[in-house]
C-alpha positions as CSV (number, residue, x, y, z in Angstrom):
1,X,-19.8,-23.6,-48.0
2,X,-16.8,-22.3,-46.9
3,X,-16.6,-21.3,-43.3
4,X,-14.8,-17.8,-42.0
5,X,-12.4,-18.4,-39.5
6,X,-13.1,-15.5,-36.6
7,X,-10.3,-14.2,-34.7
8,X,-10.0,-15.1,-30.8
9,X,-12.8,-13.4,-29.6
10,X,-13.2,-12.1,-26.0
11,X,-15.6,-12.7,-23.8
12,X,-18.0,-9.5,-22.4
13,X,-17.2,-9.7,-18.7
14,X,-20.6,-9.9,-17.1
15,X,-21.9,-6.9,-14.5
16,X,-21.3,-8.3,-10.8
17,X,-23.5,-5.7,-9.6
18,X,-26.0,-5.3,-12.0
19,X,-28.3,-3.7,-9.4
20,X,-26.0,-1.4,-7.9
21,X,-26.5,1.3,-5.5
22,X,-25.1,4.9,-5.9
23,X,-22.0,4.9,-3.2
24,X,-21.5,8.1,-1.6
25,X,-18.2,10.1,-2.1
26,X,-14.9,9.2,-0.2
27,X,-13.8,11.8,2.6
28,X,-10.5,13.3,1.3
29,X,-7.9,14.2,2.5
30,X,-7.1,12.5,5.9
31,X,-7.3,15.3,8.6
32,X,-3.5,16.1,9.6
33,X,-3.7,14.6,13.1
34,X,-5.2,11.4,12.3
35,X,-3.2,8.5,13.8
36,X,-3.4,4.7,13.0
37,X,-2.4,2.6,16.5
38,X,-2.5,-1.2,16.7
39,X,-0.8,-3.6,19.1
40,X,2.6,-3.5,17.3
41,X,3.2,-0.1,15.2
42,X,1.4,3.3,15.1
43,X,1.0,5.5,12.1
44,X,1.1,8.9,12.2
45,X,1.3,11.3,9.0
46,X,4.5,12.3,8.2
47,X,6.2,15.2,8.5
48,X,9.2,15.2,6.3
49,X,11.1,17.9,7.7
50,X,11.0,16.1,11.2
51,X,11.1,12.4,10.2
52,X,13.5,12.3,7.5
53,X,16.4,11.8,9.4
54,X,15.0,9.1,11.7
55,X,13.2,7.2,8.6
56,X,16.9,7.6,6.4
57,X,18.7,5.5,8.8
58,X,16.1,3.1,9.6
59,X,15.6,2.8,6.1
60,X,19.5,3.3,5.0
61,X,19.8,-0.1,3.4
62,X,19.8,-1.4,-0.3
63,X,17.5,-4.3,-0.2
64,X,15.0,-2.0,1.3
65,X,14.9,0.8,-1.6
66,X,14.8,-2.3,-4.7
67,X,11.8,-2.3,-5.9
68,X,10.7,1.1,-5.3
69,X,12.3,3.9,-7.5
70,X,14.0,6.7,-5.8
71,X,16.1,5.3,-3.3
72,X,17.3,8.3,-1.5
73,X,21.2,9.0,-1.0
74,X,21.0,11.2,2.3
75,X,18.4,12.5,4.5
76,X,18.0,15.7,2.8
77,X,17.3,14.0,-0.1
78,X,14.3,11.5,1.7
79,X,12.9,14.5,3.1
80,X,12.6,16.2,-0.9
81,X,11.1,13.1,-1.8
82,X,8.9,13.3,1.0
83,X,7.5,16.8,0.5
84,X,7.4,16.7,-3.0
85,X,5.2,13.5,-2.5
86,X,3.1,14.7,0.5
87,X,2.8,17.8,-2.1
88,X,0.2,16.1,-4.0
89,X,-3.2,16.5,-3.1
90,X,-4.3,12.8,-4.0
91,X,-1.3,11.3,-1.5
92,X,-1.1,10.7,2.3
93,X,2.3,9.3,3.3
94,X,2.9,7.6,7.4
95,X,5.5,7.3,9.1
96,X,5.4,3.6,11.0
97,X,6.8,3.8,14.6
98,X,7.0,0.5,16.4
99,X,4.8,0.1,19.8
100,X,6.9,-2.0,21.4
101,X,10.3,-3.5,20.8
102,X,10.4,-5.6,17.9
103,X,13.6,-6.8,15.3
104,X,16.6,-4.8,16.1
105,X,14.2,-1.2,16.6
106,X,13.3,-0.3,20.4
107,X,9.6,0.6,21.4
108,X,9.1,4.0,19.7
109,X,11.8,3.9,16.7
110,X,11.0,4.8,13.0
111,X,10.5,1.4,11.6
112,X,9.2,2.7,7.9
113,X,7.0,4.4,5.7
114,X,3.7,3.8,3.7
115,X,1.1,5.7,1.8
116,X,-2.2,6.2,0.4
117,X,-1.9,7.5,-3.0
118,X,-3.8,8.1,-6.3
119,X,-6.7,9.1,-4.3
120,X,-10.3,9.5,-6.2
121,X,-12.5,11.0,-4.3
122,X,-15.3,11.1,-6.8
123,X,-15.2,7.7,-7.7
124,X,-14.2,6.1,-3.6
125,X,-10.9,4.6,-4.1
126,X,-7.2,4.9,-3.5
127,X,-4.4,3.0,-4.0
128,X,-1.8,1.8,-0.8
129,X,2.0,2.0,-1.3
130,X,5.2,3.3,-0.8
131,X,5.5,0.9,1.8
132,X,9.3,0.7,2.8
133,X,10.4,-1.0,6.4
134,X,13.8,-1.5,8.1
135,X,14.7,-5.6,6.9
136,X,14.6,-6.5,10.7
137,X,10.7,-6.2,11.1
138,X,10.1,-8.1,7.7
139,X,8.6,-11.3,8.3
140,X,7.0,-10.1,11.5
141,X,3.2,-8.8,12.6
142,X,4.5,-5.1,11.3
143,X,3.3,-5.6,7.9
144,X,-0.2,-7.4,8.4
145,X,-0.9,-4.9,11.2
146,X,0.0,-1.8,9.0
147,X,-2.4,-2.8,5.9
148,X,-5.0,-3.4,8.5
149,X,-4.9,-0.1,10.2
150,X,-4.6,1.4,6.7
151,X,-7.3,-0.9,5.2
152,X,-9.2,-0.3,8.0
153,X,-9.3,3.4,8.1
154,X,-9.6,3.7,4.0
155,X,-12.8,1.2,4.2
156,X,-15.0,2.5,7.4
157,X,-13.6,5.9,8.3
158,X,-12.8,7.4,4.1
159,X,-15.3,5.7,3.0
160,X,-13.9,4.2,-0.4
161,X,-15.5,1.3,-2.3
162,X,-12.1,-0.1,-3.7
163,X,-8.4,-0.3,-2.3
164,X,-5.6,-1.3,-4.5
165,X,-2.0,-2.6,-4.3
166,X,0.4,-3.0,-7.0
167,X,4.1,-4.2,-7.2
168,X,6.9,-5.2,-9.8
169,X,6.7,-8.3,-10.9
170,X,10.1,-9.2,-10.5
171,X,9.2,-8.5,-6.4
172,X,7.7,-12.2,-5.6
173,X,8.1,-11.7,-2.1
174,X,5.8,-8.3,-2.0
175,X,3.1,-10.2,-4.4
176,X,3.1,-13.2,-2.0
177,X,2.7,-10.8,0.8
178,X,-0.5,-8.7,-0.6
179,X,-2.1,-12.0,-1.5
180,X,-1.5,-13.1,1.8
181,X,-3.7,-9.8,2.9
182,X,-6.9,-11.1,1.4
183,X,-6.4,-9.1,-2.1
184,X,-7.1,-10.5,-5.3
185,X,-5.0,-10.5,-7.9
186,X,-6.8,-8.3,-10.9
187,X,-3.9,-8.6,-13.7
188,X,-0.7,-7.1,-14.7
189,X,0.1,-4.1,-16.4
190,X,2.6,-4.4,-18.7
191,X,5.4,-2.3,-19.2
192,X,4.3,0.1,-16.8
193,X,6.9,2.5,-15.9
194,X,10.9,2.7,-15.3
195,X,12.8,1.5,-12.8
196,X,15.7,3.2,-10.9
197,X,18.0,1.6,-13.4
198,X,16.1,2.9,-16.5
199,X,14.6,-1.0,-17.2
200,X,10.5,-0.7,-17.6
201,X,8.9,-3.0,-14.9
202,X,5.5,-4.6,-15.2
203,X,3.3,-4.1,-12.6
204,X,1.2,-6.7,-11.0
205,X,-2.3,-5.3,-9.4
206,X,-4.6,-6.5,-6.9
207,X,-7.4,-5.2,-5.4
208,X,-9.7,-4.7,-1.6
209,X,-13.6,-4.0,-2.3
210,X,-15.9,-3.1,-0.2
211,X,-17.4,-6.4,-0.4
212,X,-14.1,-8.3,0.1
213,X,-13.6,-6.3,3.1
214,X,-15.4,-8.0,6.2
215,X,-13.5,-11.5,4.7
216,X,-10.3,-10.0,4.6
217,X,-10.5,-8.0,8.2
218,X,-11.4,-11.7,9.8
219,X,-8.3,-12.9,8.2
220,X,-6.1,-10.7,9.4
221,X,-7.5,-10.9,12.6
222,X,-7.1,-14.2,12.8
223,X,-3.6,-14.0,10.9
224,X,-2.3,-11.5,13.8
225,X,-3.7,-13.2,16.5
226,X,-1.6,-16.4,15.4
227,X,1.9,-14.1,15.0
228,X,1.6,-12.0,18.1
């Protein structure tokens, strides 16, 4: 008898929570004077009319702005990008500030720029990004302390079940860097969207749930305690 061949077939991905509880929905948006303070950076939302200026020149460099479309040519044009994203009822952008002294930026100087974006408050998750920093804090505690306040906040004060980070998959330092936090990787979209130079980038995802949370806050913890 002759046999069929059958194409590759997939295989079903089994229920990890078969048993699941209904989660409660996220608390959106993030009340206007919420702010974010750790021992090395403090996060406050931003106000792009009064931090553009500061966050252009501390951001005012090349290598900062490539892999993140947009990169502005003058202040007025950060702070258009800024309100036009801020605009958006599923995005929360912060302005990073640094505590004390640390790289080339005095206690108290603009030191970058994050987000929460793609907010679902229905379904308890959000995505963290937009995350641009002057090159003399990278390498430092600014970056593990910053997804911890963020994580942190999103996790036991929103409320979500699910956090996400994504980045171009030419960008190996940024994927090293969110793997780094505790995420796991969760695949990569494939020609995702355009780059600054009209190229389409893949995107490479990970993922924070709720039940990878209390692992990865230990390690980042631990992880700051080590670089302080």
């Amino acid at each position: 008898m002759r046999q069929t061949l059958e194409p590759d077939r997939f295989e079903p991905i089994p229920d990890p929570r078969p048993s699941d509880e209904v989660w409660p929905e996220m608390t959106w948006p993030v009340p206007a004077d919420a702010v974010l303070t750790g021992d090395t950076v403090r996060l406050t939302a931003t106000d792009p009319a009064a931090d553009s200026g500061e966050l252009f020149a501390a951001l005012d460099h090349d290598v900062a702005w490539a892999h993140v479309p947009g990169r502005p040519r003058d202040p007025r044009q950060l702070e258009d990008i800024l309100r036009d994203l801020g605009s958006s009822g599923e995005w929360q952008l912060w302005t990073v500030r640094a505590r004390r002294a640390i790289g080339d930026r005095p206690a108290g100087a603009v030191i970058g720029v994050t987000a929460y974006l793609d907010a679902h408050q229905r379904d308890a998750w959000l995505e963290i990004g937009f995350t641009v920093y002057t090159p003399s804090v990278w390498g430092t505690a600014v970056n593990p302390e910053t997804k911890l306040l963020l994580l942190a906040y999103a996790f036991d004060t929103l409320g979500v079940g699910r956090v996400q980070l994504k980045t171009d998959v030419r960008n190996q330092r940024s994927q090293q860097a969110i793997a780094r936090l505790g995420a796991r990787y969760e695949g990569t979209l494939r020609r995702h969207f355009r780059r600054s130079d009209g190229t389409v980038r893949d995107s490479v995802l990970f993922s924070i749930t709720s039940e990878d949370w209390p692992r990865v806050r230990a390690s980042l913890d631990s992880r700051l305690h080590s670089i302080r």
